[in-house]
N, C-alpha and C positions, 0 to 999 in steps of 0.2 A: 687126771690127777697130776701126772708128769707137766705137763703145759704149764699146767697152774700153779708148780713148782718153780717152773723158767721164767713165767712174767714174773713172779715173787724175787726171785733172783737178780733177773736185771732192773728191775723196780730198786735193790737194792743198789744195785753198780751204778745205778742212773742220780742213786741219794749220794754216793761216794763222788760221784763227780761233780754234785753240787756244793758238796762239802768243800771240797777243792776248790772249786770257782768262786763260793763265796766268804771263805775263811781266807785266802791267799795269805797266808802270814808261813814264814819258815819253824823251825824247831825253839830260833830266839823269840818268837813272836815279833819279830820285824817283817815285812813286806815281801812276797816273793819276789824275786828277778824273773824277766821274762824268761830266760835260762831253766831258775826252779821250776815256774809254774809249768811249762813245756815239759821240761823231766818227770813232776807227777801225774801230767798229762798220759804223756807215754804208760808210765805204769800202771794207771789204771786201764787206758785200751788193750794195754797187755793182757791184764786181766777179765776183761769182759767178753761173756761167752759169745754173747750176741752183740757186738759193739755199734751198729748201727740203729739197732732198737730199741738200746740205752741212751745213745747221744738223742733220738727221737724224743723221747721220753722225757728228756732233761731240756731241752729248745722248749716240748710243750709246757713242762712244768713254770719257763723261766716265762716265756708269753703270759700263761695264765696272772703269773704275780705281775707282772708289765699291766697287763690291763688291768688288775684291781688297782694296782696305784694309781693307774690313770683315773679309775672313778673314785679312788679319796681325793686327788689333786682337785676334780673338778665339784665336790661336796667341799671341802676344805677352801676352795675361791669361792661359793656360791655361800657359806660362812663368815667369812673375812668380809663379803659386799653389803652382808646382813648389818654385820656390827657395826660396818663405818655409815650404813644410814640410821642406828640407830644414834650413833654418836652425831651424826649434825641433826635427828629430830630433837635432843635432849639435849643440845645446843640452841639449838631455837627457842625451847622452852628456857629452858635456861637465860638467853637473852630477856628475853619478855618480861621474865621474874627481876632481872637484874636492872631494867629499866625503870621499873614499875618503885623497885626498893630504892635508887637512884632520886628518884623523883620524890620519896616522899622525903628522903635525907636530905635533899637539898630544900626543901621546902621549910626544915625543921631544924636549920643550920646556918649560920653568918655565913661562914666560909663554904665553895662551891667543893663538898666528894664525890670523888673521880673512881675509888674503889670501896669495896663491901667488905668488911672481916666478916671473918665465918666461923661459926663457932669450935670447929677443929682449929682455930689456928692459921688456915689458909685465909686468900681472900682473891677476890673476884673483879674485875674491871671491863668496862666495855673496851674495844678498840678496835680503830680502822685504821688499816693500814694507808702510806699513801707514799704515791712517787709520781713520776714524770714519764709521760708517751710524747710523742711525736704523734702528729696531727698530718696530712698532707692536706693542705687546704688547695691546691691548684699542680694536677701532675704533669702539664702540661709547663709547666713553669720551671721543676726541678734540672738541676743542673745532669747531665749525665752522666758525670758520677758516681750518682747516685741511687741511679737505678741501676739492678741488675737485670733480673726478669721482672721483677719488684724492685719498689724500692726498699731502699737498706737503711730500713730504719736508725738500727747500731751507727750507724756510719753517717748519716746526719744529726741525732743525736750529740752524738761526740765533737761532730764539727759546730752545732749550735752553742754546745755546754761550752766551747773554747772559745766562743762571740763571734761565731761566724755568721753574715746575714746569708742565708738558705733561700733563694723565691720558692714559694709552692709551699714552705714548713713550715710549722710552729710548735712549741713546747706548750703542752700541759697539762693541768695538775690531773693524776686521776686516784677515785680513792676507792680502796676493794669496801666489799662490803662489810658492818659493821659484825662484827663477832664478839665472843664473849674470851677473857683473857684470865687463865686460871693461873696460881702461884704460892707460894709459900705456905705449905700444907705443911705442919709440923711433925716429926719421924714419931710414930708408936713408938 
């Protein structure tokens, strides 16, 4: 019965120190100094009858919560990967739709539309993005330069865009895939 008094007890002193550790705020509720938090340190090893099997207690306790965060971290990433492939399946769809409606507008219309209203207020539009790559078409040609371990794309680039002639490079268009482009959703 006694025993089972004692782990009650530093069970307790083991809560007091988590308290400590994880309130760290002084008496203004500002932040302890490493100064305070030492100071309350000390006063609670002062007080704990068993102080090594409090501090024990309190390492497993702080582990046990370590590892459960760990496995919401990795449920809470394996959520997050859910959503974002739900958002480019319903993207896709979404494309499809917005092509299809596209198509019969434009069918049904002097002038060529480029975007959808939508009955909230918003409206919808395809688009592809589009910029400029460097090409190496001969690496044996590039100046050296320009290579590092690779070539430096940035760095002929920039000497192309300025009308440099490059042997080995050329500029051109490239265009990401087409996606669907949301906007003007009107505030509830």
């Amino acid at each position: 019965m006694s025993e089972k008094k004692t782990t009650a007890s530093l069970r307790d002193e083991a809560d007091e120190l988590m308290t400590l550790m994880h309130n760290q705020l002084n008496k203004d509720g500002k932040p302890l100094t490493d100064e305070e938090f030492t100071s309350l340190l000390s006063q609670w090893v002062s007080k704990a009858s068993n102080k090594l099997v409090a501090c024990r207690q309190a390492v497993a306790s702080c582990a046990a919560r370590r590892e459960s965060y760990e496995h919401e971290i990795e449920a809470f990433a394996m959520l997050v990967e859910r959503e974002a492939k739900a958002i480019n399946r319903i993207n896709d769809y979404a494309l499809l739709l917005l092509d299809k409606e596209l198509e019969v507008l434009n069918a049904t219309s002097e002038d060529e539309v480029d975007k959808v209203k939508l009955p909230d207020g918003s409206w919808a539009k395809l688009y592809r993005g589009k910029g400029r790559l460097v090409n190496v078409t001969n690496w044996d040609m590039l100046p050296k330069e320009f290579i590092v371990s690779r070539a430096d794309k940035s760095a002929i680039r920039d000497a192309l865009k300025a009308g440099h002639h490059i042997p080995g490079a050329e500029v051109v268009e490239s265009y990401k895939p087409l996606r669907v482009q949301w906007g003007g959703r009107k505030k509830s």
